[in-house]
Chimera marker file (.cmm) of the C-alpha trace (Angstrom):
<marker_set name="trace">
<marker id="1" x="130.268" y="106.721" z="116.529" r="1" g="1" b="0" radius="0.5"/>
<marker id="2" x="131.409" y="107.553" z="112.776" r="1" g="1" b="0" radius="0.5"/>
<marker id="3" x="129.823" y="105.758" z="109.790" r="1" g="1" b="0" radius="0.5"/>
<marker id="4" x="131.464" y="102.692" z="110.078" r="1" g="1" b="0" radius="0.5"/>
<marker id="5" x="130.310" y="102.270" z="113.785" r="1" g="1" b="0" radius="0.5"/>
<marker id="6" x="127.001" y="103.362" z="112.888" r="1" g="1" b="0" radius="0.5"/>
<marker id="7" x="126.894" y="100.355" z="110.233" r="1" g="1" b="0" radius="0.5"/>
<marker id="8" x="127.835" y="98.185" z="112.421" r="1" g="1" b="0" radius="0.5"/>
<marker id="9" x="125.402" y="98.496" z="115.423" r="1" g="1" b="0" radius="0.5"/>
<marker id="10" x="122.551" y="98.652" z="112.518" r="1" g="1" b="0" radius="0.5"/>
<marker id="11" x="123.419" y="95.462" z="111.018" r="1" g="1" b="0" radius="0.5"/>
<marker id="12" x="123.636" y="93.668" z="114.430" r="1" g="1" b="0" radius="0.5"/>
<marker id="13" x="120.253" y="95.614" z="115.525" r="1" g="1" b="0" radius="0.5"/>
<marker id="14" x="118.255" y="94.496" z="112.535" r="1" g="1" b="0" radius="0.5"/>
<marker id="15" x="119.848" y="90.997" z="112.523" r="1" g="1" b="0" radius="0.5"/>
<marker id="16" x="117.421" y="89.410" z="114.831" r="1" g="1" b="0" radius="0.5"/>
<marker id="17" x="114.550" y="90.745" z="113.275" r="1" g="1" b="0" radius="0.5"/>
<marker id="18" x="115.885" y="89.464" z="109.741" r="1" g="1" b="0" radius="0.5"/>
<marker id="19" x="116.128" y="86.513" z="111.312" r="1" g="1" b="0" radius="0.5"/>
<marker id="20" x="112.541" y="85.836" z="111.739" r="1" g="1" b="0" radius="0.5"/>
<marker id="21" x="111.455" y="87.259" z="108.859" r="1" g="1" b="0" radius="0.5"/>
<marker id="22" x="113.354" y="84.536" z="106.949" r="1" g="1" b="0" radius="0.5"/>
<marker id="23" x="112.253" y="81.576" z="109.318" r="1" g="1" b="0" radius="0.5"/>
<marker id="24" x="108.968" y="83.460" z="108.812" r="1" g="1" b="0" radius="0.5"/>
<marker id="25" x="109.025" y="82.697" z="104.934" r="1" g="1" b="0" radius="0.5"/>
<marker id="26" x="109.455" y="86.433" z="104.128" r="1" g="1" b="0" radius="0.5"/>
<marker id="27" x="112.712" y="86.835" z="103.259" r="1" g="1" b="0" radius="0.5"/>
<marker id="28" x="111.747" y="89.692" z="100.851" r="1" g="1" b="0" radius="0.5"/>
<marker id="29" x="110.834" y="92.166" z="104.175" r="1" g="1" b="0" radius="0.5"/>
<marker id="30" x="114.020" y="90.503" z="105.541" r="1" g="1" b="0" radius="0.5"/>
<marker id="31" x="116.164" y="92.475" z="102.864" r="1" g="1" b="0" radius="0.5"/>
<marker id="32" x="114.201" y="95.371" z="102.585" r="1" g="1" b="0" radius="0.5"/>
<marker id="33" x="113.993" y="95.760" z="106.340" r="1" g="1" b="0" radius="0.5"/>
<marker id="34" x="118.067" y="95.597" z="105.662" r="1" g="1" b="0" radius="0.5"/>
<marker id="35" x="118.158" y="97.666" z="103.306" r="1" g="1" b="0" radius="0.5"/>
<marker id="36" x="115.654" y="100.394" z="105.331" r="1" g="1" b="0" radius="0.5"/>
<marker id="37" x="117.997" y="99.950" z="108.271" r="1" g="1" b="0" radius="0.5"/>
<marker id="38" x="121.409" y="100.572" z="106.924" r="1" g="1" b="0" radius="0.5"/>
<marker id="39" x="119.983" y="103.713" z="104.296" r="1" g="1" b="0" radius="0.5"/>
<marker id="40" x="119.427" y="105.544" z="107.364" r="1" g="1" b="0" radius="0.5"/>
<marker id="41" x="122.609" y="104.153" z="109.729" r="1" g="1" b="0" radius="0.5"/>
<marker id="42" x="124.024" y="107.686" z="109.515" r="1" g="1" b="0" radius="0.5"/>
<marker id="43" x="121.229" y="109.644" z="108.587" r="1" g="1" b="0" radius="0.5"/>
<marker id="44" x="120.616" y="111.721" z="111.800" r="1" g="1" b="0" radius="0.5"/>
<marker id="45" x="124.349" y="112.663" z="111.600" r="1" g="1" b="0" radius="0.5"/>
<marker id="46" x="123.088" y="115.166" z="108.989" r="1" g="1" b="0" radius="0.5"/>
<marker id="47" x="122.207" y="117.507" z="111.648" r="1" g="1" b="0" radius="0.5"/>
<marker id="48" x="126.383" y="118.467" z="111.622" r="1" g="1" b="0" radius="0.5"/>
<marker id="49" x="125.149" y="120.179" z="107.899" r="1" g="1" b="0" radius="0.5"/>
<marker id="50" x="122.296" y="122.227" z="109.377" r="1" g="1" b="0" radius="0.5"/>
<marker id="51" x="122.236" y="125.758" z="110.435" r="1" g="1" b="0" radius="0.5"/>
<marker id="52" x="120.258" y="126.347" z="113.891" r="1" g="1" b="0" radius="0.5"/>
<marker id="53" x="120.622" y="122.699" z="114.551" r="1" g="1" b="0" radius="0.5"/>
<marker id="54" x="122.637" y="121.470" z="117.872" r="1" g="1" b="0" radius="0.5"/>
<marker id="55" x="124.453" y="117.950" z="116.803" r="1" g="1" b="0" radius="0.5"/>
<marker id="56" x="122.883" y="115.523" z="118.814" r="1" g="1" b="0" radius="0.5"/>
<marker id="57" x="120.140" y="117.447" z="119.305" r="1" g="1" b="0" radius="0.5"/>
<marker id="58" x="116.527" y="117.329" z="117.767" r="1" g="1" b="0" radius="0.5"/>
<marker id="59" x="117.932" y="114.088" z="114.932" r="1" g="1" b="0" radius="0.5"/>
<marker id="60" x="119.146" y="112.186" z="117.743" r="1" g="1" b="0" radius="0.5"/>
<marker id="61" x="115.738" y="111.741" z="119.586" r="1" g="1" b="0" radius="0.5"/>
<marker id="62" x="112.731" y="108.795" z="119.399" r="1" g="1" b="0" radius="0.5"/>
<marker id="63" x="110.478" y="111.310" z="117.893" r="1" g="1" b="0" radius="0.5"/>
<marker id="64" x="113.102" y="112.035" z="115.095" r="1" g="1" b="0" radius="0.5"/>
<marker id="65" x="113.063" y="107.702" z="115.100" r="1" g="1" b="0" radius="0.5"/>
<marker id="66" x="109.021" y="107.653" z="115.031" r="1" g="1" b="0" radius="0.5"/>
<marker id="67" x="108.682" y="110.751" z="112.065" r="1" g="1" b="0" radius="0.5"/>
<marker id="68" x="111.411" y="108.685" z="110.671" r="1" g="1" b="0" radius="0.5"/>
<marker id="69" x="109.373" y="105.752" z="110.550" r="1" g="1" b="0" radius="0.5"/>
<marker id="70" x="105.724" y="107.476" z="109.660" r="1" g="1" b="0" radius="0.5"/>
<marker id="71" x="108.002" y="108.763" z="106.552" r="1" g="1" b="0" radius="0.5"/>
<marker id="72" x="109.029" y="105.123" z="105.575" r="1" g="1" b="0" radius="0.5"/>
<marker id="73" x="105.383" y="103.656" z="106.342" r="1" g="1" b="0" radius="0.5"/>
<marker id="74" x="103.978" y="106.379" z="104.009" r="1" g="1" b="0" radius="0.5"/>
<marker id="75" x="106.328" y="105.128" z="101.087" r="1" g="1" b="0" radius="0.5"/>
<marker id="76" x="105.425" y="101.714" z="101.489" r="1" g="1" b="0" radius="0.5"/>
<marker id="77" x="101.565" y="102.384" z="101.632" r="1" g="1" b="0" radius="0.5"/>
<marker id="78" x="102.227" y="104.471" z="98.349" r="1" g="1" b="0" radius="0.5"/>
<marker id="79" x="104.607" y="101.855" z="96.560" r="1" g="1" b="0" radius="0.5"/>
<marker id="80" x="102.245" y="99.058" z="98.029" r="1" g="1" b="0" radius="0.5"/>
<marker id="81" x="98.805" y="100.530" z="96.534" r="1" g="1" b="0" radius="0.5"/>
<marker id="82" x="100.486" y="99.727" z="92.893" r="1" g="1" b="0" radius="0.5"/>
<marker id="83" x="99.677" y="95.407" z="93.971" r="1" g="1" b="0" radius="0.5"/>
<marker id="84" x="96.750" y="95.331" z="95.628" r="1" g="1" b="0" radius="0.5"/>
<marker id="85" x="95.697" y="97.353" z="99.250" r="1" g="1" b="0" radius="0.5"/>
<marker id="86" x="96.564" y="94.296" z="101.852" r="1" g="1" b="0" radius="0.5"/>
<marker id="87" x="99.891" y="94.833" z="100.242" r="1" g="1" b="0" radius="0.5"/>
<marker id="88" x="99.775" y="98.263" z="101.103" r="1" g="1" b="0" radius="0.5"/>
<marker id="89" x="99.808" y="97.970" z="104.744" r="1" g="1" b="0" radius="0.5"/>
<marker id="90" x="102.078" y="95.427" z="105.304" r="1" g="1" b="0" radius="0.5"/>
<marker id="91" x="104.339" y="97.566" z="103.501" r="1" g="1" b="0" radius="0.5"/>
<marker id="92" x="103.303" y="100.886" z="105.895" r="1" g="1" b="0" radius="0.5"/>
<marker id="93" x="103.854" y="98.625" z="108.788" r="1" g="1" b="0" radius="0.5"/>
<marker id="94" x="107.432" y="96.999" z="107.625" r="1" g="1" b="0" radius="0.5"/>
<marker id="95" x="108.467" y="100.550" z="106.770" r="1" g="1" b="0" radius="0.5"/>
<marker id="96" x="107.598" y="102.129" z="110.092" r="1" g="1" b="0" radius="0.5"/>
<marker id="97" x="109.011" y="99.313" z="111.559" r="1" g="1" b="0" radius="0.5"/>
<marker id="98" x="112.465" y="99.392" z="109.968" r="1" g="1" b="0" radius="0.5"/>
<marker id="99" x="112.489" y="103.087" z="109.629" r="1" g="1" b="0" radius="0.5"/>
<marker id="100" x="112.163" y="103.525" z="113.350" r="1" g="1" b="0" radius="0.5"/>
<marker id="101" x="114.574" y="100.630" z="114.236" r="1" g="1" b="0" radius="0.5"/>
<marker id="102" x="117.316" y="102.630" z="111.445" r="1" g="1" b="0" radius="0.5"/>
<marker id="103" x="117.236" y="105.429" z="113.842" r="1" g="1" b="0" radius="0.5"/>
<marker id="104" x="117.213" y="104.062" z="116.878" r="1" g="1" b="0" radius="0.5"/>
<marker id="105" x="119.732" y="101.757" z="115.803" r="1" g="1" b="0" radius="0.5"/>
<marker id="106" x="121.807" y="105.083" z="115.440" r="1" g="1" b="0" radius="0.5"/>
<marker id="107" x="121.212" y="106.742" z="118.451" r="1" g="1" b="0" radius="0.5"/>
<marker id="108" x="122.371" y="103.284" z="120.432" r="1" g="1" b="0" radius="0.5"/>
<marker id="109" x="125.643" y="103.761" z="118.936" r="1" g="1" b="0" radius="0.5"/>
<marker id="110" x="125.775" y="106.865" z="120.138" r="1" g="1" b="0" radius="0.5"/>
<marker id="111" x="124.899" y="106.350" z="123.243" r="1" g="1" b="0" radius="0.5"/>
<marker id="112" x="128.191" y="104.474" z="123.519" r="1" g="1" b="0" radius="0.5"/>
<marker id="113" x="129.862" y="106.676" z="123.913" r="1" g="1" b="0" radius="0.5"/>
<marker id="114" x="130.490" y="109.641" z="126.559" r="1" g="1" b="0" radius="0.5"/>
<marker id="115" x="128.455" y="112.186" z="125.479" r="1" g="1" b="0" radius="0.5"/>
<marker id="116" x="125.411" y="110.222" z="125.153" r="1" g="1" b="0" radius="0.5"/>
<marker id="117" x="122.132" y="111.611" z="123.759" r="1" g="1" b="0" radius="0.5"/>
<marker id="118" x="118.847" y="113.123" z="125.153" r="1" g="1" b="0" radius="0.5"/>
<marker id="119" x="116.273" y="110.713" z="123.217" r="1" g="1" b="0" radius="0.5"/>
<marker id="120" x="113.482" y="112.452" z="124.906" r="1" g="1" b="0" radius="0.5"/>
<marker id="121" x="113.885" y="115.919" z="124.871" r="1" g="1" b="0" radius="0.5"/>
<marker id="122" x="112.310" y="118.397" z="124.917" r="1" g="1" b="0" radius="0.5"/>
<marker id="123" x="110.555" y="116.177" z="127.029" r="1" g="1" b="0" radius="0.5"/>
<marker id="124" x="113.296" y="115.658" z="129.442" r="1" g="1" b="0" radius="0.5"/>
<marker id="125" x="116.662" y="116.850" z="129.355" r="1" g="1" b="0" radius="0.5"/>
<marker id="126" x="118.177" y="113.609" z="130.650" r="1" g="1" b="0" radius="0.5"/>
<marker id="127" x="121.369" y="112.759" z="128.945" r="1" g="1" b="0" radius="0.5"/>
<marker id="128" x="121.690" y="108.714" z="128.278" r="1" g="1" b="0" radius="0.5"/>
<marker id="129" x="125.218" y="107.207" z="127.517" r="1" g="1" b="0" radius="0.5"/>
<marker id="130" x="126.919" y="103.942" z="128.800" r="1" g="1" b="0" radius="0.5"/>
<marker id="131" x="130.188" y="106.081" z="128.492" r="1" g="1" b="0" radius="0.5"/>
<marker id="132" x="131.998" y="102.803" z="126.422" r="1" g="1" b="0" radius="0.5"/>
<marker id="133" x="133.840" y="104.375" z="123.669" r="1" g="1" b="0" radius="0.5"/>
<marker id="134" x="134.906" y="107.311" z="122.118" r="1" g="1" b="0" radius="0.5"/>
<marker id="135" x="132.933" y="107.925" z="118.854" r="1" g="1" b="0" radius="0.5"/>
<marker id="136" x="136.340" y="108.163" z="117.170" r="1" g="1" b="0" radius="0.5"/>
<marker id="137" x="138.465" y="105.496" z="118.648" r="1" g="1" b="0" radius="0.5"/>
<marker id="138" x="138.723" y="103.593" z="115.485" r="1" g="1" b="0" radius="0.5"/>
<marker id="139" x="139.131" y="100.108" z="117.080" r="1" g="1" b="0" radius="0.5"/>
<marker id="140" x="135.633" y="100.403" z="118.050" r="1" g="1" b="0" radius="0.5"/>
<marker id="141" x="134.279" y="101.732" z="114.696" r="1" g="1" b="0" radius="0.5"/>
<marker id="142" x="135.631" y="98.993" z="112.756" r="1" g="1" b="0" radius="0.5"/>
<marker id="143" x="135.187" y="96.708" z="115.697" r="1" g="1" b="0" radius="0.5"/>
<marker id="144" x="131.649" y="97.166" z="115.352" r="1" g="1" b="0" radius="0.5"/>
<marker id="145" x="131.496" y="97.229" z="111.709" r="1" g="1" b="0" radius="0.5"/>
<marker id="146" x="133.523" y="93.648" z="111.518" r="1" g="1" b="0" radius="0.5"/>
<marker id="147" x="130.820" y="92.024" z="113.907" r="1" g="1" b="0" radius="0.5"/>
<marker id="148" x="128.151" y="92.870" z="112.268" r="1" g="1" b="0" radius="0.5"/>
<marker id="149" x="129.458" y="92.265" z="109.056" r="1" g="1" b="0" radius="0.5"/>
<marker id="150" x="130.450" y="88.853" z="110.626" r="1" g="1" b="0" radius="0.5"/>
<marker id="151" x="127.137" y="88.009" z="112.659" r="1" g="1" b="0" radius="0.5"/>
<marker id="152" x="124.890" y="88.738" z="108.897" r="1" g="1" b="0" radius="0.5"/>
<marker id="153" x="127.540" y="86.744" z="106.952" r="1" g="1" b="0" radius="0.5"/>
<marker id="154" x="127.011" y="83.652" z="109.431" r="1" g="1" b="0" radius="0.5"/>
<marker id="155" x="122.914" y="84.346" z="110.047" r="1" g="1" b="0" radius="0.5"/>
<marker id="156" x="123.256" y="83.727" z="105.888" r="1" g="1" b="0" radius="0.5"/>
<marker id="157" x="124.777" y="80.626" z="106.122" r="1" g="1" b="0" radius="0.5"/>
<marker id="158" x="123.041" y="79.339" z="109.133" r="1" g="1" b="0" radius="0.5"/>
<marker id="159" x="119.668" y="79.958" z="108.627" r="1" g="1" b="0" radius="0.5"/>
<marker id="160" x="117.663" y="77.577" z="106.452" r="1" g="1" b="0" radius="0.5"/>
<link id1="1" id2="2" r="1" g="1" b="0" radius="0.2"/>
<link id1="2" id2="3" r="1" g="1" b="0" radius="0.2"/>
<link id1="3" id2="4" r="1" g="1" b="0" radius="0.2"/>
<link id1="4" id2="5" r="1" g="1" b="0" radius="0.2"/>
<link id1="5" id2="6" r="1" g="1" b="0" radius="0.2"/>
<link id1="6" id2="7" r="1" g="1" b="0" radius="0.2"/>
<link id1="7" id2="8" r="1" g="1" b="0" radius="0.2"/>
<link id1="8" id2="9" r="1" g="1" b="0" radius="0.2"/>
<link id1="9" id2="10" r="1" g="1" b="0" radius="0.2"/>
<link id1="10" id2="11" r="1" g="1" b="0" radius="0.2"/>
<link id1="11" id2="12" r="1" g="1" b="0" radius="0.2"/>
<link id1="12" id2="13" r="1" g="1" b="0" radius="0.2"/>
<link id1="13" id2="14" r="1" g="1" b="0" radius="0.2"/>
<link id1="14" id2="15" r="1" g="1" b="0" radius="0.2"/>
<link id1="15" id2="16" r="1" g="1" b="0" radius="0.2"/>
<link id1="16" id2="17" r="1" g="1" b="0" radius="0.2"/>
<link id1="17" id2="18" r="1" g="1" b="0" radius="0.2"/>
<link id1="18" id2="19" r="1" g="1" b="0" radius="0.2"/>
<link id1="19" id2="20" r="1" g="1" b="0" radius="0.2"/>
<link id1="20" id2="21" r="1" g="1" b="0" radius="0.2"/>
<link id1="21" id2="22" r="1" g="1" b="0" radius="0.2"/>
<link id1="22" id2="23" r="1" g="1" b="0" radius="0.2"/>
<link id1="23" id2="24" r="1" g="1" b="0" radius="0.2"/>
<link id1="24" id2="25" r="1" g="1" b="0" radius="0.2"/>
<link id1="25" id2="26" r="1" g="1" b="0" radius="0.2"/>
<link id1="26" id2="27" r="1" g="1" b="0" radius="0.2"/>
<link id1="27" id2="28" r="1" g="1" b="0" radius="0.2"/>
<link id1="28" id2="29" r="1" g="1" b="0" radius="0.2"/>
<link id1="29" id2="30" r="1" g="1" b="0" radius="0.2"/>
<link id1="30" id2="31" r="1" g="1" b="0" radius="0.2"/>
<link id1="31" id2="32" r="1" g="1" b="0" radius="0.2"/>
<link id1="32" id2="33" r="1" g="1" b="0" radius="0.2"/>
<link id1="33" id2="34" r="1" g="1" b="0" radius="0.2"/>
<link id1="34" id2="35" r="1" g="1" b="0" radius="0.2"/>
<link id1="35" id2="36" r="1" g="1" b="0" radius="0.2"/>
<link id1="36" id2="37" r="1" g="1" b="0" radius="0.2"/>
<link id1="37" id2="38" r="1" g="1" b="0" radius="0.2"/>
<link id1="38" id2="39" r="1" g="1" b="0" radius="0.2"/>
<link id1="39" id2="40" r="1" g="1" b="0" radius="0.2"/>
<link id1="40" id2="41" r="1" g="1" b="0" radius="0.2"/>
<link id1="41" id2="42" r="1" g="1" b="0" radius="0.2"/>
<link id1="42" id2="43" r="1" g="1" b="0" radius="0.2"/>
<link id1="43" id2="44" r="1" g="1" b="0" radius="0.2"/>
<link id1="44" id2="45" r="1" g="1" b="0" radius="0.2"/>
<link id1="45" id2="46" r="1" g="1" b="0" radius="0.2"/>
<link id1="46" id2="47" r="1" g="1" b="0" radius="0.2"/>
<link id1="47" id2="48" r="1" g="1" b="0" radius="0.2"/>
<link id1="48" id2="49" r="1" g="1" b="0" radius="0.2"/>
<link id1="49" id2="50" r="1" g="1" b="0" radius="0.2"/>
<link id1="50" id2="51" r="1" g="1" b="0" radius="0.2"/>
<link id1="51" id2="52" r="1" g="1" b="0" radius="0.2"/>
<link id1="52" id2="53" r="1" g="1" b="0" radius="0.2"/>
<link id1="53" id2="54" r="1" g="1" b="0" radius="0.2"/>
<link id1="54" id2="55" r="1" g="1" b="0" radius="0.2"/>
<link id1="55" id2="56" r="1" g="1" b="0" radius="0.2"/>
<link id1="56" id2="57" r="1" g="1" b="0" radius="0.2"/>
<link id1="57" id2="58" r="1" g="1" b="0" radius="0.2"/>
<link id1="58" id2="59" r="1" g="1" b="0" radius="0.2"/>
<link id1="59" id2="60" r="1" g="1" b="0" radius="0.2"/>
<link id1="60" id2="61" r="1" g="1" b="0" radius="0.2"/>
<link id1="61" id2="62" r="1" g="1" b="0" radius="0.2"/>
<link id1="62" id2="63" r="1" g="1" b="0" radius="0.2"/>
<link id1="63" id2="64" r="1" g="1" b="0" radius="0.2"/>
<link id1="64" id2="65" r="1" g="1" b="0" radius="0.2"/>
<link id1="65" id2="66" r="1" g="1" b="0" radius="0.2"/>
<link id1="66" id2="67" r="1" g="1" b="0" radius="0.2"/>
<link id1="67" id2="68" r="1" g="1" b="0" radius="0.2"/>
<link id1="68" id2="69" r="1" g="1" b="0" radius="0.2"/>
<link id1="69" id2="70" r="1" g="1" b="0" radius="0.2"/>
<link id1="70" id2="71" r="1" g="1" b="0" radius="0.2"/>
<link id1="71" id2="72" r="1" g="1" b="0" radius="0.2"/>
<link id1="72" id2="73" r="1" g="1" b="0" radius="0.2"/>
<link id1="73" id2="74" r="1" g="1" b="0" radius="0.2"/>
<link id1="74" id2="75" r="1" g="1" b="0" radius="0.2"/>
<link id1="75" id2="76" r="1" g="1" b="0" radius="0.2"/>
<link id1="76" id2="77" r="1" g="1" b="0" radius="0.2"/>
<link id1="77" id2="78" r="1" g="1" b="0" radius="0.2"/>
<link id1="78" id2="79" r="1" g="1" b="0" radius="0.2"/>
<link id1="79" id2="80" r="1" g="1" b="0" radius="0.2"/>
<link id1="80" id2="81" r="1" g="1" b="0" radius="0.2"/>
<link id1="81" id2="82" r="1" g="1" b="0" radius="0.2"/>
<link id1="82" id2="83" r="1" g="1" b="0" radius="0.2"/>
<link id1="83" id2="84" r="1" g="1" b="0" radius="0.2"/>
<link id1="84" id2="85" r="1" g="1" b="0" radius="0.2"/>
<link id1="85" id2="86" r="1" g="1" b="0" radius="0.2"/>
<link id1="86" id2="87" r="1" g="1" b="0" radius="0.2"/>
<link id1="87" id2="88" r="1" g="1" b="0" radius="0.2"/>
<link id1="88" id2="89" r="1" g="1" b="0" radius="0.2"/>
<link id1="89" id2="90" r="1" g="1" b="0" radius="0.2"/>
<link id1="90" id2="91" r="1" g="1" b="0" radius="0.2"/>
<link id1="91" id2="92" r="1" g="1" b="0" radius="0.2"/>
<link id1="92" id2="93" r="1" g="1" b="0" radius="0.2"/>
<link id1="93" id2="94" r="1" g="1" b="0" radius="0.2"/>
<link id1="94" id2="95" r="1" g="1" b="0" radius="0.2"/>
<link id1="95" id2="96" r="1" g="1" b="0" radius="0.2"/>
<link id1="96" id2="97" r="1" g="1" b="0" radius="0.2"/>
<link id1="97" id2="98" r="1" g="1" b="0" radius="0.2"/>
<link id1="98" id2="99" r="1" g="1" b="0" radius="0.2"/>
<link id1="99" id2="100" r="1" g="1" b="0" radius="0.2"/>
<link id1="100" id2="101" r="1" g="1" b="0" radius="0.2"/>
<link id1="101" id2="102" r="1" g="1" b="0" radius="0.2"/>
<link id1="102" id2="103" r="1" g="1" b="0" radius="0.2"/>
<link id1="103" id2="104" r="1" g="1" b="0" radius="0.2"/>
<link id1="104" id2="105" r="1" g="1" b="0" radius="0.2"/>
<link id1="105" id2="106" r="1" g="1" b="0" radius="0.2"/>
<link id1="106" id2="107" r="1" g="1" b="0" radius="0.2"/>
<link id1="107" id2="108" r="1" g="1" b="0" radius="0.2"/>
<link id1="108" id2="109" r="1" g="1" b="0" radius="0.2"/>
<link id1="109" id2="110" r="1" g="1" b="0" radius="0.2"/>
<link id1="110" id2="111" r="1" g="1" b="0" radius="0.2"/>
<link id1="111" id2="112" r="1" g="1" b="0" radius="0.2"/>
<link id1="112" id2="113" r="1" g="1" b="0" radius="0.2"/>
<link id1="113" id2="114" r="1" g="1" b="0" radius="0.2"/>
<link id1="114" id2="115" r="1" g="1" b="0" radius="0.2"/>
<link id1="115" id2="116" r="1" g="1" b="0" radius="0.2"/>
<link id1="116" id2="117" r="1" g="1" b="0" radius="0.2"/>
<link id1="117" id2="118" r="1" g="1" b="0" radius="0.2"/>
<link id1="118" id2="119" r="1" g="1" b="0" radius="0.2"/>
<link id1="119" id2="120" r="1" g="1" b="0" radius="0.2"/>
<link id1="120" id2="121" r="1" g="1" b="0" radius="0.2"/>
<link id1="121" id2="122" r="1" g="1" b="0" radius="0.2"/>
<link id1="122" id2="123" r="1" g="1" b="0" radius="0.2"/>
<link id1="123" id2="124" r="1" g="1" b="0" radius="0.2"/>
<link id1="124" id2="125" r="1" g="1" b="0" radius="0.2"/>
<link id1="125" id2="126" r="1" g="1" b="0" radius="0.2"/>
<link id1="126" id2="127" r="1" g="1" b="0" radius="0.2"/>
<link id1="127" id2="128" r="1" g="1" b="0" radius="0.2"/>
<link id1="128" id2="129" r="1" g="1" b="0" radius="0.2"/>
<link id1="129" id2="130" r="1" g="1" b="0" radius="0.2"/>
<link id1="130" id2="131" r="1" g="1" b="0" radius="0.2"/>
<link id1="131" id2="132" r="1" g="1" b="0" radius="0.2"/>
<link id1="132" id2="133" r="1" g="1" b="0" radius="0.2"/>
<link id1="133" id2="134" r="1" g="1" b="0" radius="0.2"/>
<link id1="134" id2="135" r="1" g="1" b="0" radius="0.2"/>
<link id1="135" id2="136" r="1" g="1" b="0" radius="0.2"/>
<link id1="136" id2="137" r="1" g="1" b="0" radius="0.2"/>
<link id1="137" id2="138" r="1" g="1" b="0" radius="0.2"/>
<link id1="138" id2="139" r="1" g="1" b="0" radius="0.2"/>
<link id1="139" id2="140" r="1" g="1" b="0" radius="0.2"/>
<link id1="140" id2="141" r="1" g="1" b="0" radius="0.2"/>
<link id1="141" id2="142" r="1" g="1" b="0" radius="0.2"/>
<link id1="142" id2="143" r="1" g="1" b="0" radius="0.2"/>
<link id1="143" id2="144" r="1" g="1" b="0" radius="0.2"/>
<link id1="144" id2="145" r="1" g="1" b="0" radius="0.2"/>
<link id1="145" id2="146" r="1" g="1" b="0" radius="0.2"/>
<link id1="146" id2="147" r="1" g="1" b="0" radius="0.2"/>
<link id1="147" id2="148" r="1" g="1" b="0" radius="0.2"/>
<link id1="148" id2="149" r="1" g="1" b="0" radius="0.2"/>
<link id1="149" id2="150" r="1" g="1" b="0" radius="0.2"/>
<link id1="150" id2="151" r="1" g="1" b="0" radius="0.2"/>
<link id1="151" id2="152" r="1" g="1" b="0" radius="0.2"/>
<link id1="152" id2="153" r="1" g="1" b="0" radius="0.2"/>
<link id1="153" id2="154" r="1" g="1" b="0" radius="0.2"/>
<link id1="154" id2="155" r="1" g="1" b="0" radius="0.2"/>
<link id1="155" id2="156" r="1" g="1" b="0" radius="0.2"/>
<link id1="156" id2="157" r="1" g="1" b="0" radius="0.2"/>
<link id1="157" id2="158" r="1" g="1" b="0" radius="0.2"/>
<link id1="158" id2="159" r="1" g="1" b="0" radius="0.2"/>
<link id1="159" id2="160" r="1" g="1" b="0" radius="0.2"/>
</marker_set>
């Protein structure tokens, strides 16, 4: 998948979860969780600007997801402590939560497509794809993008 693809599957990944956040009464973690998702919708892409780094490789893994996540937790303990420490670690917990779903909402757009990732290596060298797409047919990209777009624009409208 390119960017817009990559957009696309994370705003229809974290859509649910918005979802009942909102019916929750916490809209507030329902945008940050948004906002958490879709800053890192392309962030294990970055591994095409790194020397000694295979593309698809060590960023496109669950434990690149989970140090992902331990990264966003430890912000939002930090950022958290300012209010009071309760605050804290619903914050740690929301931003593991949404920093591990970012990724992993990545690496299921990738695994669109044909050459599919190995989530758990070096654990296992098993290569996952459902061989859809091709991570530049357009069509998809924007397919994807347009959906998800679509499917937040309506959960807006819809939910009370």
């Amino acid at each position: 998948m390119y960017r817009a693809g990559h957009l696309g599957v994370s705003l229809l990944v974290v859509l649910p979860v918005a979802v009942v956040l909102v019916l929750a009464g916490r809209p507030d973690l329902a945008v940050l969780g948004e906002v958490c998702v879709l800053s890192v919708a392309s962030l294990p892409d970055v591994d095409h600007e790194l020397p000694l780094v295979s593309h698809r490789g060590v960023t496109h893994t669950v434990w690149f997801a989970l140090s992902i996540g331990f990264g966003f937790a430890a912000v939002g303990w930090v950022l958290g402590g300012r209010v009071t420490t309760p605050r804290s670690a619903e914050l740690a917990v929301a931003g593991f939560g949404f920093g591990t779903l970012g990724i992993c909402a990545h690496l299921l757009g990738d695994v669109l497509t044909p050459t599919g990732i190995t989530p758990l290596w070096p654990l296992s060298r098993r290569t996952v794809t459902f061989d859809l797409v091709r991570a530049k047919n357009p069509v998809a990209n924007y397919g994807l993008l347009g959906v998800g777009v679509f499917a937040t624009a309506a959960a807006v409208v819809l939910t009370p």
